[in-house]
Z-matrix of the N, CA and C atoms (Angstrom, degrees):
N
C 1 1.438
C 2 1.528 1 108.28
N 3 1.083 2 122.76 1 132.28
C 4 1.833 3 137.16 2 -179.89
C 5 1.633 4 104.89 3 -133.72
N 6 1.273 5 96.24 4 145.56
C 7 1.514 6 109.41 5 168.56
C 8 1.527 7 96.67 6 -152.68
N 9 1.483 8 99.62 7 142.68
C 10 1.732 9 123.00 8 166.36
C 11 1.260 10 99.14 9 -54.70
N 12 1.656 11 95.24 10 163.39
C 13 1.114 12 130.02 11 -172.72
C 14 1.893 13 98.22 12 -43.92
N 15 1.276 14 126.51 13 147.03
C 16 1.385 15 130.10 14 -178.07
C 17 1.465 16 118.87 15 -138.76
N 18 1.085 17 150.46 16 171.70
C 19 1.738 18 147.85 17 -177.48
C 20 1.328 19 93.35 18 -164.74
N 21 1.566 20 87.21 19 134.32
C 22 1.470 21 107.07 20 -166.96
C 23 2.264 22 96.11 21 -129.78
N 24 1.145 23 104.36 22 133.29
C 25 1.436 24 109.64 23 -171.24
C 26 1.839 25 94.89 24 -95.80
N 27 1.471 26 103.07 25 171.04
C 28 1.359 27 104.77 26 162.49
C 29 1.471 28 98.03 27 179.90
N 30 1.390 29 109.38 28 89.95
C 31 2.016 30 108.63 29 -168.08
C 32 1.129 31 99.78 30 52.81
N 33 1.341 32 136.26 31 -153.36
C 34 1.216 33 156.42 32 -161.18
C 35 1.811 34 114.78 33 -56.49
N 36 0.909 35 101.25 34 -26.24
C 37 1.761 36 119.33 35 -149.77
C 38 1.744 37 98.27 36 -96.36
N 39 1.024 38 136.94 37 132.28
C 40 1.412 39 142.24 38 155.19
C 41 1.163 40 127.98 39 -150.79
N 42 1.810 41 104.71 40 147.15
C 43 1.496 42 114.42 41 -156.76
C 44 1.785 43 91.60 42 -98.89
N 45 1.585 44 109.65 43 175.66
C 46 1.155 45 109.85 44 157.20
C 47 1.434 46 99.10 45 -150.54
N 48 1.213 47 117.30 46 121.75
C 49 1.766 48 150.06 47 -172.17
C 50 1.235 49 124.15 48 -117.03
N 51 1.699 50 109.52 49 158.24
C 52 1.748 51 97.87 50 170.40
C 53 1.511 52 92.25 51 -156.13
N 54 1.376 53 127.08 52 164.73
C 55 1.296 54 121.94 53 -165.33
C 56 1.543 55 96.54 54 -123.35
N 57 1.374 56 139.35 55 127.25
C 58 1.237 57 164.45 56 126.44
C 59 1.443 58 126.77 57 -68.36
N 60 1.443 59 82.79 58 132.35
C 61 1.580 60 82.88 59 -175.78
C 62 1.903 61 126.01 60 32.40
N 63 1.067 62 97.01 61 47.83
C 64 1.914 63 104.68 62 -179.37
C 65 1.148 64 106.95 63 84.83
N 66 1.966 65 121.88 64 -21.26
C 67 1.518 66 105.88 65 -163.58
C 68 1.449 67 115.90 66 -112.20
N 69 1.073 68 122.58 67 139.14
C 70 1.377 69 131.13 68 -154.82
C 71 1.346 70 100.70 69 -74.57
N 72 1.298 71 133.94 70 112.84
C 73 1.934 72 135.39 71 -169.40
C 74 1.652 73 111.76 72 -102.43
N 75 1.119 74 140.75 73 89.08
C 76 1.611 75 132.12 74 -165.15
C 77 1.929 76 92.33 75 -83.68
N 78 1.521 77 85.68 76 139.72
C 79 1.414 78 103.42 77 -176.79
C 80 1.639 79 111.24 78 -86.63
N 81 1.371 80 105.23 79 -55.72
C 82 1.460 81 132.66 80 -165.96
C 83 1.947 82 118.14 81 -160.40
N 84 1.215 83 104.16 82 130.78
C 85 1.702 84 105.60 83 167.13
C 86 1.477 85 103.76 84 -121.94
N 87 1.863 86 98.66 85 162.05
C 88 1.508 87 89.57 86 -171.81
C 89 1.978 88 83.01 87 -129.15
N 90 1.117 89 123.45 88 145.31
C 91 1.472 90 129.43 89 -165.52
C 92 1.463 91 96.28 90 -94.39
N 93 1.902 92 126.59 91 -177.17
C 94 0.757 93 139.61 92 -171.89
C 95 1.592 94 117.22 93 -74.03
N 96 1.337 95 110.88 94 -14.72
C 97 1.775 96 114.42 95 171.94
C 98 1.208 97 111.62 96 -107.23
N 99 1.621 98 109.63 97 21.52
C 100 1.824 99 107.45 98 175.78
C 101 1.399 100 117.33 99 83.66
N 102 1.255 101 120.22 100 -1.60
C 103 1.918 102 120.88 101 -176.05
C 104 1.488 103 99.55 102 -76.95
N 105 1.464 104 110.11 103 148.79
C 106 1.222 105 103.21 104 -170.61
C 107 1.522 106 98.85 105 -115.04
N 108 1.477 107 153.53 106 128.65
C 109 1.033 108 150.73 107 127.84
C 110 1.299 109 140.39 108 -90.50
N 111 1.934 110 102.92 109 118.81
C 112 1.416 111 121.04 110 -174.42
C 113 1.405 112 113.55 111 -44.74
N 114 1.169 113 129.78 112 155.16
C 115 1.306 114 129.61 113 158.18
C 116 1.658 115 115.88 114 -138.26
N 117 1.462 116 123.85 115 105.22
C 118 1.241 117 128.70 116 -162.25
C 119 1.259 118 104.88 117 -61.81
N 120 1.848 119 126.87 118 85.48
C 121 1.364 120 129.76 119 163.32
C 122 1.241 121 115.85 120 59.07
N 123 1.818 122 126.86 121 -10.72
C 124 1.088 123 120.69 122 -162.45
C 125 1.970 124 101.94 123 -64.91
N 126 1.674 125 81.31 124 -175.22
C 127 1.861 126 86.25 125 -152.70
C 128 1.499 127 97.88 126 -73.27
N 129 1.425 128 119.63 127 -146.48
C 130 1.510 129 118.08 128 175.59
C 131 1.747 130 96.59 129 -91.00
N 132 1.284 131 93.46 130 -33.67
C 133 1.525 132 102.27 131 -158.74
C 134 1.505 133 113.29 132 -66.64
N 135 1.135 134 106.57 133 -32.92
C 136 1.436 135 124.88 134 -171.60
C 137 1.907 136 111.00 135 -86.78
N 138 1.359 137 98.79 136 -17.39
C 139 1.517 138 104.58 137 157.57
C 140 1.493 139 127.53 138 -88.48
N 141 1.470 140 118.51 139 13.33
C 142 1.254 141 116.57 140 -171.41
C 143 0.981 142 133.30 141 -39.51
N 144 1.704 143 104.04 142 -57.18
C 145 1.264 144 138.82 143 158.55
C 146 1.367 145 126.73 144 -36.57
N 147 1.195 146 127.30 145 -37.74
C 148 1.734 147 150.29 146 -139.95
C 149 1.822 148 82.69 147 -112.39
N 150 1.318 149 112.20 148 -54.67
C 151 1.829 150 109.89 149 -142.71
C 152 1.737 151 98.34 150 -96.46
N 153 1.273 152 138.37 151 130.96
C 154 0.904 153 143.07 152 179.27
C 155 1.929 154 104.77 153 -46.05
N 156 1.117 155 106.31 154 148.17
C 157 1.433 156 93.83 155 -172.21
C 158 1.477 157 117.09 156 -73.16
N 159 1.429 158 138.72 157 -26.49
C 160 1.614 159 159.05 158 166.75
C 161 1.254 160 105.60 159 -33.58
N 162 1.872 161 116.22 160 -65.91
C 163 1.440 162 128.91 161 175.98
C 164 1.506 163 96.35 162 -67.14
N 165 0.885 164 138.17 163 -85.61
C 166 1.469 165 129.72 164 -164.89
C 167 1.184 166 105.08 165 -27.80
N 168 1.332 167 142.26 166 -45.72
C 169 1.381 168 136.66 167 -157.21
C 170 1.686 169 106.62 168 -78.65
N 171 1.417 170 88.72 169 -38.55
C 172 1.618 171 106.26 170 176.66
C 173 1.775 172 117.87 171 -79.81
N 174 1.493 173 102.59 172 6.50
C 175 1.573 174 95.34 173 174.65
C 176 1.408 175 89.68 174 -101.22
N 177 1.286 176 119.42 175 -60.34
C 178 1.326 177 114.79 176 168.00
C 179 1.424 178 137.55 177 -3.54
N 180 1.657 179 101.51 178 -51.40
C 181 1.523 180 122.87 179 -168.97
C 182 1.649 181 112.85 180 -86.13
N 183 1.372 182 104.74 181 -40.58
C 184 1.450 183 124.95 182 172.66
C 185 2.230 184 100.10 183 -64.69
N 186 1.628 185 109.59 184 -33.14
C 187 1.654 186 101.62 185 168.53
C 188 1.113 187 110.91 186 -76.67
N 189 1.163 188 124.21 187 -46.50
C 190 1.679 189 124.88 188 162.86
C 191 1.623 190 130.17 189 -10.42
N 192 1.689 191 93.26 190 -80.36
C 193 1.539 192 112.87 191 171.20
C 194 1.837 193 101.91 192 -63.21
N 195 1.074 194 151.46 193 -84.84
C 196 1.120 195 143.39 194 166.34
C 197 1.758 196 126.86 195 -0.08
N 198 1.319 197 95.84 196 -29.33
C 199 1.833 198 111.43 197 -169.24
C 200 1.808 199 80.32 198 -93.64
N 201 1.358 200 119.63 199 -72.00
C 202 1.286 201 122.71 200 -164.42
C 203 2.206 202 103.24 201 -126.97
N 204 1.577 203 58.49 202 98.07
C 205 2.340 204 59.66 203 174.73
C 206 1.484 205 108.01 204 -94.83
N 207 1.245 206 89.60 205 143.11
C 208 1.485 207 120.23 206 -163.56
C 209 1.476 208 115.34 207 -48.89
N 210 1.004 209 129.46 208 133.75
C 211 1.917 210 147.37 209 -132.70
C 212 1.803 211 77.74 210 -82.38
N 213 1.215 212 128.13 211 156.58
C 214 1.727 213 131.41 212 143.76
C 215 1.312 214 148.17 213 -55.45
N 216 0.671 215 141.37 214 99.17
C 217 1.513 216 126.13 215 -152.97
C 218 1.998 217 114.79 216 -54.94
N 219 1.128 218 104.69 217 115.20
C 220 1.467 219 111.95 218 -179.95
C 221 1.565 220 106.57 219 -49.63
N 222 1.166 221 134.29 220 118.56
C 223 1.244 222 159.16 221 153.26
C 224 1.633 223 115.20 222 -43.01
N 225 1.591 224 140.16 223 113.90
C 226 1.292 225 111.69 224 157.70
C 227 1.500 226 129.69 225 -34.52
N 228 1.585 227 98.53 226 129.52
C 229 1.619 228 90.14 227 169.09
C 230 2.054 229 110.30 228 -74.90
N 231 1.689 230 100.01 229 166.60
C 232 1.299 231 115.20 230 -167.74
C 233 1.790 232 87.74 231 -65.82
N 234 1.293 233 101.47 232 -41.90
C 235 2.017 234 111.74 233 -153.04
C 236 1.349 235 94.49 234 -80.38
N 237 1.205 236 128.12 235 16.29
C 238 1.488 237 130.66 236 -176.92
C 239 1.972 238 127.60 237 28.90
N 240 1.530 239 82.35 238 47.56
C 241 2.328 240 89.32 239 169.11
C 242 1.071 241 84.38 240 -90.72
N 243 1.457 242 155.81 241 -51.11
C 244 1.327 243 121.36 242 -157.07
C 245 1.732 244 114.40 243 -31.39
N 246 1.039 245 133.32 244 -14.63
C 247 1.611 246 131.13 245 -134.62
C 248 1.880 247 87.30 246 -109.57
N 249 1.112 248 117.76 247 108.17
C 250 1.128 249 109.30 248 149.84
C 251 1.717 250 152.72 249 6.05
């Protein structure tokens, strides 16, 4: 599984990632005063340390929905079976 390049927000703070081969690769985050720090492709996991824990959780969540996005919400039908 691969996905393009992606940006993930979290308040002030944002990552920019891409997923290879299943594994989530962070490119670069930029912190709450705008500094930007590279991160050589390493994995998510291997940035633990590096990525504030909030965004990390939230890149995570943003791979999540991406793997399996969230079902639609079923609509009443007109012929009314929804009803129990």
């Amino acid at each position: 599984m691969n996905f393009g390049e992606q940006v993930t927000h979290c308040g002030e703070q944002s990552a920019h990632w891409y997923v290879q081969d299943g594994v989530i690769r962070v490119l670069r985050w930029h912190d709450i005063d705008g500094n930007v720090t590279p991160v050589p492709h390493l994995s998510l996991g291997e940035c633990c340390e590096e990525l504030p824990r909030n965004l990390w959780e939230k890149i995570r969540h943003d791979f999540d929905n991406l793997r399996a996005p969230v079902p639609k919400i079923r609509t009443p039908s007109f012929y009314g079976d929804d009803q129990p």
